[in-house]
Phi, psi and omega in degrees: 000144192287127192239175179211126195265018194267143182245108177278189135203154197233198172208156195269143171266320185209120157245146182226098163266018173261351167261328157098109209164138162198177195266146148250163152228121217220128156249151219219070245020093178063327164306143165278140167215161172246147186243163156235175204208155123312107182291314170267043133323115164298143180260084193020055148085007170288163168294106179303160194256132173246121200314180178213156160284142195076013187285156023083083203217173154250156160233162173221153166256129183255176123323147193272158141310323212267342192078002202256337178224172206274150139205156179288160187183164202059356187321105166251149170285154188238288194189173175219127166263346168311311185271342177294312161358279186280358143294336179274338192250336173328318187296338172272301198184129167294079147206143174211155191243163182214179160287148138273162151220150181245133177249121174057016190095024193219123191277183200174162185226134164233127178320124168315291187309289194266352160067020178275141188239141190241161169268140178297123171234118162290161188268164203287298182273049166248152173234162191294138173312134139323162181264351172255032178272346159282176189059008194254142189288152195207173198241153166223113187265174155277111159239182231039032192294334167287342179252069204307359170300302181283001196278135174221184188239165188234121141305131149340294153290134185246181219166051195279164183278184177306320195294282181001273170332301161322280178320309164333265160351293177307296177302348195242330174270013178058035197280147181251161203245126174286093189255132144334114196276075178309313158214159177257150203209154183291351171244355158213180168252129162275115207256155175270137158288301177209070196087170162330288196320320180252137184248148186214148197263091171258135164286155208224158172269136175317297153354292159297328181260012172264322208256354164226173239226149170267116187113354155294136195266098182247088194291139195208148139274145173267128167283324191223127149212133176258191174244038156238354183224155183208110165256136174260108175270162174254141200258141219239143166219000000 
């Protein structure tokens, strides 16, 4: 296959993340010209970069499989100045408004302005925007903003589950909880909370975890709760 070993760069124009395909626009003595890449195409054996509109890239060019046309290959990310923006505004105040969309079965937010679409990342007890909650506008922040690979969006409206909720209620009024022993492990024993669904990590003594059992009724409070994390002390009697 034909290569070409010269490194452009461009800045992507157009993406289709249900095709994984996307547009560079590179210009190239003096021309303008456009390529398209697999977006999900290996980087050399790395975690692939998930593009953006505006990304910024480097790139080289081959023959198609088919042979009939150029395509990009090797495409590394450089930078977005779109999302550098919206990082710069961060220092007044994280909210910014969107779109949700849904990609590939995956919700995502896309920025009014810039028209960047970031990934939703839910909290462990949150459930996912119903599908006819796209295209309808929502307030958002950025986290992870040190890993520009990683950057994703929090909604504002949360959708937390029952267990959540529950727990919640227990931590704030100091209710203490009948938890369930799901399994004992050589280093904690792991309790059910409210069901399956929320699991809480109790430390245990070699001594104590000889003496209990999977299916034992163990009363515990929560000390910490995020809305990724839930820590438990045993209730002492």
């Amino acid at each position: 296959m034909e290569k070409d070993d010269q490194v452009y760069r461009g800045k992507i124009s157009f993406i289709n993340y249900e095709k994984q395909f996307a547009t560079i626009d590179y210009l190239h003595n003096t021309k303008q010209k456009s390529v398209n890449f697999k977006t999900n195409a290996p980087d050399s054996g790395k975690k692939p970069h998930q593009f953006k509109l505006s990304d910024s890239v480097d790139f080289q060019l081959r023959l198609s499989d088919r042979g009939d046309k150029m395509t990009a290959f090797n495409v590394k990310f450089i930078h977005n100045e779109a999302v550098d923006l919206l990082l710069q505004k961060i220092d007044k105040e994280n909210r910014f408004a969107g779109y949700l969309k849904i990609v590939d079965g995956k919700f995502f937010v896309k920025e009014i302005e810039s028209y960047v679409l970031f990934p939703i990342q839910l909290s462990k007890w949150e459930k996912e925007p119903v599908e006819t909650a796209a295209n309808v506008a929502i307030s958002f922040k950025l986290i992870n903003i040190d890993k520009p690979n990683s950057i994703a969006a929090e909604l504002f409206s949360h959708n937390y589950t029952a267990e959540y909720k529950k727990a919640l209620q227990h931590f704030e009024k100091k209710i203490s909880i009948e938890a369930v022993v799901a399994r004992v492990s050589p280093h904690a024993v792991y309790l059910n909370l409210f069901g399956e669904k929320m699991q809480a990590k109790l430390m245990a003594t070699e001594e104590e975890k000889e003496a209990i059992k999977e299916g034992d009724i163990i009363p515990v409070n929560i000390v910490h709760l995020t809305s990724n994390r839930v820590v438990v002390k045993r209730v002492e009697r």
